[in-house]
C-alpha positions as CSV (number, residue, x, y, z in Angstrom):
1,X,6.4,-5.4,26.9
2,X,6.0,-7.1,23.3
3,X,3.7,-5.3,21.0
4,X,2.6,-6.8,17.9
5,X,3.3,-4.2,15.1
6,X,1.3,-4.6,12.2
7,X,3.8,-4.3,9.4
8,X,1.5,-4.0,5.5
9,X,3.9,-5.4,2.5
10,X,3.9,-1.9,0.8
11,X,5.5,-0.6,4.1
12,X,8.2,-3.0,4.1
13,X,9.0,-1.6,0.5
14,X,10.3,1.0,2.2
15,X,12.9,-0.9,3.8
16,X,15.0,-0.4,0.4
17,X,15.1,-4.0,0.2
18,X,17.8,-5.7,-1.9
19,X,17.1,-8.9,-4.0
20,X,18.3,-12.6,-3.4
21,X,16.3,-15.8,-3.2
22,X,15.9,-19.1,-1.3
23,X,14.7,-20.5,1.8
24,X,11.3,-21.6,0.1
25,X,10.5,-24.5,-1.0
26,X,11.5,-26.1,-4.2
27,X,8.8,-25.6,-6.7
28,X,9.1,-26.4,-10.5
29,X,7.6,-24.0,-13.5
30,X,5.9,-25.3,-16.0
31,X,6.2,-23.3,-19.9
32,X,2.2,-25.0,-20.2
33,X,-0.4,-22.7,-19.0
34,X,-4.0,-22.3,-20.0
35,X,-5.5,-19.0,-21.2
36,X,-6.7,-18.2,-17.7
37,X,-3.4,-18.6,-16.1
38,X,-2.5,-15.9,-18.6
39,X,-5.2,-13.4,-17.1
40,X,-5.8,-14.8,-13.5
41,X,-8.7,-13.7,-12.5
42,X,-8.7,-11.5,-8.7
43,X,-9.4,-14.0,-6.8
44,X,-6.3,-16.3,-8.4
45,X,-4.4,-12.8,-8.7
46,X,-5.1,-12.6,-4.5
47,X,-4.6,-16.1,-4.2
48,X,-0.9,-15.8,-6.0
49,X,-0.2,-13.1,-4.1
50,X,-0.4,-14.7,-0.7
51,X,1.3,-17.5,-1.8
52,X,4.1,-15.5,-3.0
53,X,3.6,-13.8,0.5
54,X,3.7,-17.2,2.1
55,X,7.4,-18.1,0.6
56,X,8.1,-14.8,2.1
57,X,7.6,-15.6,5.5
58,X,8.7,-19.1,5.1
59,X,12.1,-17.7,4.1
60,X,12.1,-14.7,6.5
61,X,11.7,-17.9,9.4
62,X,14.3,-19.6,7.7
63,X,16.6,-16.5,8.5
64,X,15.4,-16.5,12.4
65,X,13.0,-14.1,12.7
66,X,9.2,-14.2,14.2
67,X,6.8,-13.2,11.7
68,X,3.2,-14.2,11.8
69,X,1.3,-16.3,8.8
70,X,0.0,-14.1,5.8
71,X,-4.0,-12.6,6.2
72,X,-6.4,-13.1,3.7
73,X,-4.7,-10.1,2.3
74,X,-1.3,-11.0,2.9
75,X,-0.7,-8.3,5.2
76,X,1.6,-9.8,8.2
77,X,3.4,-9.3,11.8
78,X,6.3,-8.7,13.2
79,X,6.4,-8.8,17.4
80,X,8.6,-5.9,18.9
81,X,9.1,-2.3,18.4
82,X,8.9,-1.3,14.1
83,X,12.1,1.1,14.6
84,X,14.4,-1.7,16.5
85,X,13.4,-4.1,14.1
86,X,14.4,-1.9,11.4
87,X,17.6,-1.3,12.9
88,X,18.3,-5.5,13.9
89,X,21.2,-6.3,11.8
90,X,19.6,-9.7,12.0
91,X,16.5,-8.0,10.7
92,X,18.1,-5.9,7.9
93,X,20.3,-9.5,6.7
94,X,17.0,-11.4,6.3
95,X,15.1,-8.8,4.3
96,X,17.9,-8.3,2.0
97,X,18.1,-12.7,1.3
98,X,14.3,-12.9,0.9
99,X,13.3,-9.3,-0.6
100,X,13.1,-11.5,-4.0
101,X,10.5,-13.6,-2.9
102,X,8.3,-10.9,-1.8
103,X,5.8,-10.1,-4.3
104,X,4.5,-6.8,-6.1
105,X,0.6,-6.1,-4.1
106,X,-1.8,-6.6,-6.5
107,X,-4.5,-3.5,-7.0
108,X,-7.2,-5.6,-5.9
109,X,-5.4,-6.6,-2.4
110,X,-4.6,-2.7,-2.5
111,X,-8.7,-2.0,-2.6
112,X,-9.2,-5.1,-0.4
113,X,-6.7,-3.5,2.1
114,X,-8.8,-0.1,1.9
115,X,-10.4,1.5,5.5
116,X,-14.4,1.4,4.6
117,X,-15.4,5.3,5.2
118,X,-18.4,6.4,6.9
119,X,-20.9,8.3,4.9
120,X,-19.9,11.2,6.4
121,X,-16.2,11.3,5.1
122,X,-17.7,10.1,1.8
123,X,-19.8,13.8,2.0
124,X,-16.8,15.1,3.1
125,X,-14.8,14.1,0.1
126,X,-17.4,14.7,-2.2
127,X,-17.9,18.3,-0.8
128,X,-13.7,18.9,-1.1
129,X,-13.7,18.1,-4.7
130,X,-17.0,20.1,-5.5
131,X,-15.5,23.1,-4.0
132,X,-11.8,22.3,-5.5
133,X,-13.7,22.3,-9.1
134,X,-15.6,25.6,-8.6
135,X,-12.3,27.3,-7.1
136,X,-9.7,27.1,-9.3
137,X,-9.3,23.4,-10.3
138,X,-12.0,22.4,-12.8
139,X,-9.8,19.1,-13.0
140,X,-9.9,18.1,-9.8
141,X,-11.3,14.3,-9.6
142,X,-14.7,13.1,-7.9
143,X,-14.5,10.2,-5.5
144,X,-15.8,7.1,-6.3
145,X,-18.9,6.0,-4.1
146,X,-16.5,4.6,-2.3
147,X,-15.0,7.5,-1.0
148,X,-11.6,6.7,-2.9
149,X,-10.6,8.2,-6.3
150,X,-10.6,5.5,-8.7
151,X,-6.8,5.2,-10.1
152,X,-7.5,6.2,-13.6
153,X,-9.0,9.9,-12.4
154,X,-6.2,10.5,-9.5
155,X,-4.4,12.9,-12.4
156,X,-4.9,16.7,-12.0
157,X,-2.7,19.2,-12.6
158,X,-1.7,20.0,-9.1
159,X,0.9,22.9,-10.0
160,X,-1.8,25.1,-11.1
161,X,-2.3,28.6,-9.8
162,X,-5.9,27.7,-10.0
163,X,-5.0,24.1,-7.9
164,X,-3.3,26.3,-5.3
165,X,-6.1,28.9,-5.4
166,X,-8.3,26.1,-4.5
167,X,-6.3,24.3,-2.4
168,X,-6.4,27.5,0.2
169,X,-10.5,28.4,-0.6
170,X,-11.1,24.5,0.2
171,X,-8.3,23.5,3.1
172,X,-10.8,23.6,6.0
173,X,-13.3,21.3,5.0
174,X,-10.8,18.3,5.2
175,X,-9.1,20.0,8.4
176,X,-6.2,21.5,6.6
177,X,-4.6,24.6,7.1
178,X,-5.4,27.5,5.1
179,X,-2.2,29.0,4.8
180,X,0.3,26.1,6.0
181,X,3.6,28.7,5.3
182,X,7.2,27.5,4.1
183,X,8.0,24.3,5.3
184,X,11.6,24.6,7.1
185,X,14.4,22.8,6.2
């Protein structure tokens, strides 16, 4: 049976990949730019991104291996089982020559990329950090109306005895155990 694996870019980081280049198509830089090309704008930042995404794949092909064209948000397949692929010699060679191509993800394909929650896991995040803050972790970050924390309020100070107080008192509203133990190892 083939199964299509959806494989996201920041995923593929994981690979360890090692930098090389080639297999895309020549392309020539220019040193002119305009003031917008110095601050794209998200949709150009996006559009880049793909692109960059694009020469990926093109060079990943180039190697012989199946991968589909990019999604609007760049994200792409790979047919067959994640750990084989992973452990394809072929696989691992081609990674390693075009890692270099592959560009950094953007934070706007990152939000673009996001799961849209339900109003109910919006309460359900809001009620986890209401309770965090009144048990022990006054610091602990509101989520957007979104759902998501935005980037510049994910710092708390997690190592608290206060953030571990809490942590405990609030565990069972997001379905975590109250006391989860020593980990073994």
């Amino acid at each position: 049976m083939r199964i299509t694996t959806r494989v996201t870019l920041a995923g593929l980081a994981l690979l360890a990949l090692a930098g090389c280049g080639g297999g895309a198509e020549p392309q020539v830089a220019s040193a002119l730019g305009t003031e917008s090309a110095a601050k794209p704008n998200a949709t150009d930042e996006v559009t880049a991104y793909v692109d960059g995404v694009r020469a990926w794949v093109t060079c990943l092909r180039g190697e012989g291996l199946d991968v589909s064209d990019p999604d609007p948000t760049g994200t792409v397949t790979f047919p067959g089982d994640p750990a084989a692929l992973k452990s394809d010699p072929k696989f691992a060679a081609a990674q390693e020559k075009c890692a270099s191509l592959l560009p950094t993800v953007p934070e706007k394909v990152e939000e673009m990329r996001k799961p849209k929650m339900t109003p109910e896991e919006i309460e359900v995040r809001l009620q986890y950090a209401r309770c965090m803050q009144q048990n022990g972790a006054p610091d602990f970050p509101d989520p957007g109306s979104d759902g998501y924390t935005p980037r510049d309020r994910q710092q708390w100070n997690q190592d608290s005895a206060g953030a571990r107080q809490a942590t405990r008192a609030c565990a069972s509203i997001i379905g975590a155990p109250e006391n989860p133990g020593e980990g073994q190892g």
